[in-house]
Structures are given as structure tokens and as C-alpha cells.
Backbone as numpy.savetxt, mean C-alpha at the origin, in Angstrom:
# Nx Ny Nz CAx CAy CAz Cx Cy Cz
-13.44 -45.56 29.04 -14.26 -44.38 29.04 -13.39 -43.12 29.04
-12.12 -43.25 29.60 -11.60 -42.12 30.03 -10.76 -41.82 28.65
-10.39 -42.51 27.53 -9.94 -42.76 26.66 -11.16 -42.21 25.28
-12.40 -42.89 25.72 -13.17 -41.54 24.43 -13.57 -40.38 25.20
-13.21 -39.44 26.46 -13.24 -38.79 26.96 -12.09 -37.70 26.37
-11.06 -38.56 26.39 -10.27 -37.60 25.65 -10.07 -37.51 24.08
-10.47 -38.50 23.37 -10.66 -38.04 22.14 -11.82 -36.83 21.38
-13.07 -37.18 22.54 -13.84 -36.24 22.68 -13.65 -35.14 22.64
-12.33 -34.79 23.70 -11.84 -33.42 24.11 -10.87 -32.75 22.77
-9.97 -34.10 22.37 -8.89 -33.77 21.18 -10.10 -32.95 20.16
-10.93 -33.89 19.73 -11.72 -33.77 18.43 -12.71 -32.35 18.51
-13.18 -31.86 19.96 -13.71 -30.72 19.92 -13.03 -29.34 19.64
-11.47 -29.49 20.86 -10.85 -28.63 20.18 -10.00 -28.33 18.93
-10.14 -29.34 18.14 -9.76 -28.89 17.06 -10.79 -28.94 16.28
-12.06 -28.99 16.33 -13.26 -28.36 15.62 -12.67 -26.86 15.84
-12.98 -26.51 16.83 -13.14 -25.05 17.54 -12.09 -24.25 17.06
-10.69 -25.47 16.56 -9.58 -24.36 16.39 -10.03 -23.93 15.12
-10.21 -24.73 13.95 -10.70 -25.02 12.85 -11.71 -24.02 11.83
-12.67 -23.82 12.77 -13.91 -22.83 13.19 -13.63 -21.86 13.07
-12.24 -21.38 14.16 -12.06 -20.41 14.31 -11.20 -19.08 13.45
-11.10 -19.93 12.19 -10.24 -19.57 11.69 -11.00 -18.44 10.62
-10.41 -17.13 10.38 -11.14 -16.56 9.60 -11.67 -17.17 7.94
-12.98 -16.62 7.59 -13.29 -17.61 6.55 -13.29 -16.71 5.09
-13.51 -17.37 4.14 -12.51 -17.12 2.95 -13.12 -15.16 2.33
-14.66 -15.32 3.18 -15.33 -13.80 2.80 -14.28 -12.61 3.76
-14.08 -13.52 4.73 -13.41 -12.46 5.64 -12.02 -12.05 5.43
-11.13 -13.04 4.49 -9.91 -12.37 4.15 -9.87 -11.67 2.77
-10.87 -12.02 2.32 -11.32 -11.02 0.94 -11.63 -9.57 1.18
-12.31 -9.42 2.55 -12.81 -7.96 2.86 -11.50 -7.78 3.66
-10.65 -8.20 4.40 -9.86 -7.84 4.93 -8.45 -7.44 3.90
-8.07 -8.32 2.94 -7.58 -7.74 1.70 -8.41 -6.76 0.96
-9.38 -6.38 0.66 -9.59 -5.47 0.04 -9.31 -4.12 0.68
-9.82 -3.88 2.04 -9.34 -2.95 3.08 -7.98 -2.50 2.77
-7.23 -3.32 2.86 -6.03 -3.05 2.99 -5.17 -2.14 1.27
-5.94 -3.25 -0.11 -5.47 -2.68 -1.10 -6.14 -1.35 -1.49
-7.32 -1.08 -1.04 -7.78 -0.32 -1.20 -6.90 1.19 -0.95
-6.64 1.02 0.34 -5.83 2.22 0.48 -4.25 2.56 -0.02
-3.79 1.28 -0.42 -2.97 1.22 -1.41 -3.23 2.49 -2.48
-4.29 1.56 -3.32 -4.65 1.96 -4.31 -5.02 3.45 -4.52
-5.56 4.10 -3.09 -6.03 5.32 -2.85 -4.06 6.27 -3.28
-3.41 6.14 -2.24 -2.53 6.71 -2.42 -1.75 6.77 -3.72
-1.96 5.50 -4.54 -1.42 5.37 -6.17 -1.88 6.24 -6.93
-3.50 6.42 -7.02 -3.81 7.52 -7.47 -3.52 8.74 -7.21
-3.68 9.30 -6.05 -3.05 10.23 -5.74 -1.39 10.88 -6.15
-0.85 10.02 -5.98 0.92 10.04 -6.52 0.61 10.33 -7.92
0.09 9.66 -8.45 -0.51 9.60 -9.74 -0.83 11.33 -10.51
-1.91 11.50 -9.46 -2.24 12.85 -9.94 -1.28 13.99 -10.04
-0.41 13.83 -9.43 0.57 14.30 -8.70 1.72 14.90 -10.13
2.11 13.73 -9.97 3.19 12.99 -10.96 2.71 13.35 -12.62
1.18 13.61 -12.76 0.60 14.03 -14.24 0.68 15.38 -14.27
0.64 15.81 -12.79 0.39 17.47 -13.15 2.00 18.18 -13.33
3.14 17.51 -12.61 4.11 17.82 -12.79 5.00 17.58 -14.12
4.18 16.49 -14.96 4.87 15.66 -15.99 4.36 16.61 -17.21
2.93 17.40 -16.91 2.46 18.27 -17.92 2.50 19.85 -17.54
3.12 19.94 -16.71 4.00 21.22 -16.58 2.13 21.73 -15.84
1.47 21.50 -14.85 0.29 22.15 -14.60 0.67 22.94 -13.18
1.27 23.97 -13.33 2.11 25.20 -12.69 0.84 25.04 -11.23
-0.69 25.39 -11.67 -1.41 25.69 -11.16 -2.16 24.91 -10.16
-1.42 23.53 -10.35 -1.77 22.14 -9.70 -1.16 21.74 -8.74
0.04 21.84 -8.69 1.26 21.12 -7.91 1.00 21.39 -6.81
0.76 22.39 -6.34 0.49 22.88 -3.92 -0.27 21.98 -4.34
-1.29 21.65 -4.69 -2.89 21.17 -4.01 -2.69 19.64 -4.07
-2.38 18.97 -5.59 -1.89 18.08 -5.46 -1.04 17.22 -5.17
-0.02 18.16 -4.37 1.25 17.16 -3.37 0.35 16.97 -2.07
-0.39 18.43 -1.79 -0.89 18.13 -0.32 -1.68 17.15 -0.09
-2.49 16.97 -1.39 -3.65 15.82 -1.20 -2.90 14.49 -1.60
-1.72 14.59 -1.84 -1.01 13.03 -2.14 -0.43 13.00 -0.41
0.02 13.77 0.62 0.65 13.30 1.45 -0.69 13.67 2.27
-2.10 14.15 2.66 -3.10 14.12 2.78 -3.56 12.37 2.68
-3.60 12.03 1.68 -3.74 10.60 1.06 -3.06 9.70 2.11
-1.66 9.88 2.19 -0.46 8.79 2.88 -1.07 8.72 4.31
-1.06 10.20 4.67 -1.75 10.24 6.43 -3.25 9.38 6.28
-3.85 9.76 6.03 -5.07 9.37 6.17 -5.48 7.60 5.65
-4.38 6.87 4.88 -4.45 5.71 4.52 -3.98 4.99 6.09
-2.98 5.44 6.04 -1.97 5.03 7.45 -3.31 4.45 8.39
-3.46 6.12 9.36 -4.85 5.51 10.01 -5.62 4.51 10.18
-6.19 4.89 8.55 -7.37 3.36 8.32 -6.21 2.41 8.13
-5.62 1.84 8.22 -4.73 0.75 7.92 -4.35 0.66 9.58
-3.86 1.45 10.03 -3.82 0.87 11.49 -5.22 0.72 12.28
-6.16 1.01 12.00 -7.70 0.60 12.19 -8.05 -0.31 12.18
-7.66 -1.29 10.95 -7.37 -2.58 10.66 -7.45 -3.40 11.26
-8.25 -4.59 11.67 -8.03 -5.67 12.61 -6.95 -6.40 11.86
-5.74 -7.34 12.66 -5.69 -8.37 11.72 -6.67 -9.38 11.48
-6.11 -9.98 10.99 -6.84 -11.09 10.34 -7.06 -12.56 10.84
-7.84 -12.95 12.21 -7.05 -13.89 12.93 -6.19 -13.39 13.61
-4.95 -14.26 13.78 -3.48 -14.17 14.07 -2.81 -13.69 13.65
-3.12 -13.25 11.66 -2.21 -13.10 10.92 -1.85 -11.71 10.58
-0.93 -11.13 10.85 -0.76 -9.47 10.52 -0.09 -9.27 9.73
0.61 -10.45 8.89 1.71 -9.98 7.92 1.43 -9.58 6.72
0.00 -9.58 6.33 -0.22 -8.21 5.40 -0.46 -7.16 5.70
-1.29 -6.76 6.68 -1.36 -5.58 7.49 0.41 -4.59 7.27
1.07 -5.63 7.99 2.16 -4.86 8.52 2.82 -4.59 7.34
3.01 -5.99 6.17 3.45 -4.85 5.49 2.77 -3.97 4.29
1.49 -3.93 4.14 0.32 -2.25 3.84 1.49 -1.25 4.83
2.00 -1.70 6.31 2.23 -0.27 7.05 3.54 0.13 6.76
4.47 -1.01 6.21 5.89 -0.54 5.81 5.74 0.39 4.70
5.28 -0.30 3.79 4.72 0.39 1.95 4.15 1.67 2.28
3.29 1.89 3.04 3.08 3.21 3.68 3.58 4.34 4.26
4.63 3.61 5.47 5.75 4.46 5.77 6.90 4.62 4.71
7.50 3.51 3.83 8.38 4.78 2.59 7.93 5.40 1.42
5.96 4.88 1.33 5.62 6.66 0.65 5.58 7.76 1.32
5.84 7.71 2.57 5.58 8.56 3.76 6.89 9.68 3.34
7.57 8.66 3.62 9.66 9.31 3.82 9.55 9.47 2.16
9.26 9.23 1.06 9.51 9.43 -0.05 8.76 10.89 -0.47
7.44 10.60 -0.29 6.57 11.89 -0.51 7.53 13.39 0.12
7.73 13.37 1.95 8.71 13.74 2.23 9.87 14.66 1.73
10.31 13.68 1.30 11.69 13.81 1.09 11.64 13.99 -0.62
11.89 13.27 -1.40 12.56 12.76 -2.64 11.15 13.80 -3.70
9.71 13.39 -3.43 8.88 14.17 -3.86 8.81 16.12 -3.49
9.31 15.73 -2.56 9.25 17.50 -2.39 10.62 18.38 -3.39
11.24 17.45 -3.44 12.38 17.88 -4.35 11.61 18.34 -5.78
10.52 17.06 -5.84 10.23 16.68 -7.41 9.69 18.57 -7.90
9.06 18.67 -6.40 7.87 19.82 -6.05 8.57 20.79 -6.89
9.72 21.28 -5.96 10.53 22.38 -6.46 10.90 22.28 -7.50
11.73 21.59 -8.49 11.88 21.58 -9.34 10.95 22.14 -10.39
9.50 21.23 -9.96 8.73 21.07 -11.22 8.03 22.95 -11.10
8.29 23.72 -9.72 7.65 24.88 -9.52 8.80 26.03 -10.62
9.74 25.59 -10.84 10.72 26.40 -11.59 9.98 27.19 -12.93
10.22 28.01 -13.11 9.91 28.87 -14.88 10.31 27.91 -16.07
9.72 27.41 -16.69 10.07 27.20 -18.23 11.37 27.77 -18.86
11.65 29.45 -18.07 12.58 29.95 -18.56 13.64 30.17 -17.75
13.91 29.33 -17.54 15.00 28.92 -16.20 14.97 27.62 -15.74
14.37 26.41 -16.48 14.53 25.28 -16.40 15.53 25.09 -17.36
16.46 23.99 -16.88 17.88 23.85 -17.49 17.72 22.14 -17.74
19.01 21.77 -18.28 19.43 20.09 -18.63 19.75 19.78 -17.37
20.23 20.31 -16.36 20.68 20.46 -14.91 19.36 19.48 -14.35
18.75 20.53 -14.52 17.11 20.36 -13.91 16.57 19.13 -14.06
16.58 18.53 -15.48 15.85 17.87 -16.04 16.79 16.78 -15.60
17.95 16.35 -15.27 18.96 15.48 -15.39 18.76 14.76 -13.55
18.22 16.18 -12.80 18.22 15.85 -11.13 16.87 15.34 -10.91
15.93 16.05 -11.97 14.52 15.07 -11.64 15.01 13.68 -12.11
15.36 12.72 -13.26 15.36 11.55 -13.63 16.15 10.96 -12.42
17.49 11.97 -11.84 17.75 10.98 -10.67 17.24 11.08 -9.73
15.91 11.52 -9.26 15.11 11.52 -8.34 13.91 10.42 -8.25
13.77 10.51 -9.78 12.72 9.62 -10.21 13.20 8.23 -10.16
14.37 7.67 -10.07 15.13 6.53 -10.02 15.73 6.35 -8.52
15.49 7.18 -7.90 15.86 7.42 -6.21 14.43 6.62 -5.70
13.58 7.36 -6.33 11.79 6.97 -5.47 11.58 5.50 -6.25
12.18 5.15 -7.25 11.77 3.55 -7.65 12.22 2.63 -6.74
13.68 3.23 -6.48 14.32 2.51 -5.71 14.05 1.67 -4.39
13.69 3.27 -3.41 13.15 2.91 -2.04 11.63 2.34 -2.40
10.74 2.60 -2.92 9.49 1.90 -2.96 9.79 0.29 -3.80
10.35 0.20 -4.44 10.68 -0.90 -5.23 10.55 -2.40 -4.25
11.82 -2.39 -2.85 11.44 -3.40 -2.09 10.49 -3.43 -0.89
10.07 -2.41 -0.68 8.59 -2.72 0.06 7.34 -2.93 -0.66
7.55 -2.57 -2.20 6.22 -3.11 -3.56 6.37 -5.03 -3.07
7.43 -5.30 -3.14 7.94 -6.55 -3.81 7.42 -7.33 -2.01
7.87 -6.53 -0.98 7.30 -7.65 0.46 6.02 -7.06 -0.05
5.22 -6.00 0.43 4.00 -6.20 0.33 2.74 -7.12 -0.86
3.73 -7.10 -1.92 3.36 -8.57 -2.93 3.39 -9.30 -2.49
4.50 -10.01 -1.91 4.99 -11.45 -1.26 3.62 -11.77 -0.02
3.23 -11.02 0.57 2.40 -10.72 1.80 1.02 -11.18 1.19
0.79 -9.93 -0.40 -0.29 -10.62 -0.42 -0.64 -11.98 -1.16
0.48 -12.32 -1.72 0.54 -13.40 -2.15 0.07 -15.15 -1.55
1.20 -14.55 -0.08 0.78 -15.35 0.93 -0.97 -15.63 1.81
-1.43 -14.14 1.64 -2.71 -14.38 2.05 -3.49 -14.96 1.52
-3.24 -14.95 0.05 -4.56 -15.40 -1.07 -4.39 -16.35 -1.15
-2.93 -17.39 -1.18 -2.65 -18.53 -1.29 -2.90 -19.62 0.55
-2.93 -18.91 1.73 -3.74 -19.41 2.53 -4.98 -19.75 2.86
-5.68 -18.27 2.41 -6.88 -18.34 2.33 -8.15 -18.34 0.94
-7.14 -19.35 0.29 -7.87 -19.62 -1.50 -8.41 -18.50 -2.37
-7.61 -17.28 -2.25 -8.46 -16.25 -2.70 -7.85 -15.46 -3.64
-8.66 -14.52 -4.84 -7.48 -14.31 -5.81 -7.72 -13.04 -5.66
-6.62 -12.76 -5.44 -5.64 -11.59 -4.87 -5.69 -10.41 -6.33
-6.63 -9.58 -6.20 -6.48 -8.83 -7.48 -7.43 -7.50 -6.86
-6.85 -5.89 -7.49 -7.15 -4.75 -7.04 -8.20 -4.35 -6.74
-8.85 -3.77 -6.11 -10.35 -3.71 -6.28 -9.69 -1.92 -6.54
-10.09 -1.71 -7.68 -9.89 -0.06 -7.87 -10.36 0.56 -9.08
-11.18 1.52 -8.94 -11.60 2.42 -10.49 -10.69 2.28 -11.58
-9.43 2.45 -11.91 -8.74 2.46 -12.50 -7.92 1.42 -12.73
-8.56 0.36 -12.48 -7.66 -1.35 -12.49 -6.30 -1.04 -12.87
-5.40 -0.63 -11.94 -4.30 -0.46 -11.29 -3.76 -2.35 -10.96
-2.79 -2.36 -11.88 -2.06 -3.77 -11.67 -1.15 -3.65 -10.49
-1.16 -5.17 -9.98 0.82 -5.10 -9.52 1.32 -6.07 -10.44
């Protein structure tokens, strides 16, 4: 007796562990959460990056502020975030990918700022030569937190059977 007593006990708790495990709707909404705000800030960079690329003099304050506007305010909802279960290693890294658009926007984009605020008639080969190595500076640092936060979500979709693809207006690949 004391012997299906404890198989009893084995077999319940691992129902329960089993059970407990988040289910395949819940890491779908919990990945989407997460790319979502991805995706929010892409656009944004985006807008950013068009108004400077088409010389829109009249764009650039509003649209850097609302790209690092964007970064703050993703952050947040991303630390809002439950994990997932146990599992935080997409979460966390949504929060790395976050923090070096953070330091990039920052830093490497505010450069882009100035530059791109210069006169037509006083933009030089100089100029044009320090944006491309700026623009190859910001591939750089975002480049290996693109590549973990892939790996991350890779791992989620492949735990929890789910296919891992953008949810965004602008079907934005990785």
C-alpha cells in the first residue's frame, strides 16, 4: 500500500509540474509582448534614419526625441513583463537589445544628429566619411545583442512549438 502511495504521490506531482508549465497561447502572447516593442523602437530608428538620409532639416529634434522616447518607454513595458514560467531568457535579452539602443541612440546617434543638422553648404567628404564610420560603429554594437536576442527567441519557439515571426505593420524581418 505504501508503495502505490507513493507512486500516487510521484505521478501527481509530476501532473502538476507538467500543468504547470506555461501553455503554447501563453508564450505566443508573451513573445509577441516582447517583439512588439522591439519592433516599436525599429520603426522609430527607422524614422529617424529616413529623415536624416533625406536631408529633412525640419524633422531630426522631433524624430531623435521620439526614437529615444521609444527606447525609454519600450524598456518599461519590457520590464513589466512577467517572465514566462521560470524562463526569462528572452525577456532579458529584449532588456540587453534595449540597453545598447539605449547607449547607441545616446551616444553614436547623437553624433548622427549633428552631423545630419549641418548646412548643405558646409557639409564636406569629412562629414560624409564620419557618418559611414558611425553608421558601421552602430552595426557593430547592435549586431551581437540582434544575434543573442535571436538565439533567445529561437530558443523559446523551439521549446514552446511556436513560430517565432514579427507581429508588426511593416513586416519587419530578422
Amino acid at each position: 500500500m505504501k508503495k502505490l502511495t507513493g507512486i500516487f504521490i510521484v505521478i501527481v506531482t509530476i501532473t502538476l509540474l507538467i500543468s504547470c508549465k506555461p501553455s503554447k497561447e501563453e508564450a505566443m502572447k508573451y513573445h509577441d509582448a516582447l517583439v512588439n516593442e522591439e519592433v516599436l523602437i525599429i520603426e522609430a530608428e527607422s524614422a529617424f534614419t529616413d529623415a536624416v538620409v533625406n536631408n529633412k532639416q525640419s524633422e531630426l529634434d522631433v524624430l531623435y526625441a521620439a526614437f529615444l522616447k521609444q527606447i525609454e518607454t519600450s524598456n518599461e513595458v519590457v520590464n513589466n513583463i512577467k517572465a514566462l514560467g521560470d524562463d526569462s531568457k528572452f525577456k532579458d535579452a529584449t532588456l540587453a537589445l534595449l540597453s545598447v539602443y539605449s547607449s547607441v541612440a545616446k551616444q553614436e546617434y547623437s553624433e548622427v544628429l549633428k552631423i545630419a543638422k549641418i548646412p548643405d553648404t558646409e557639409y564636406t567628404e569629412e562629414h560624409n566619411n564620419k557618418m559611414k564610420e558611425i553608421s558601421a560603429k552602430i552595426d557593430d554594437k547592435l549586431n551581437k545583442e540582434v544575434q543573442n536576442f535571436l538565439k533567445a527567441q529561437k530558443e523559446l519557439a523551439t521549446k514552446y512549438k511556436i513560430t517565432a515571426t514579427p507581429t508588426t505593420k511593416n513586416n519587419i524581418n530578422y
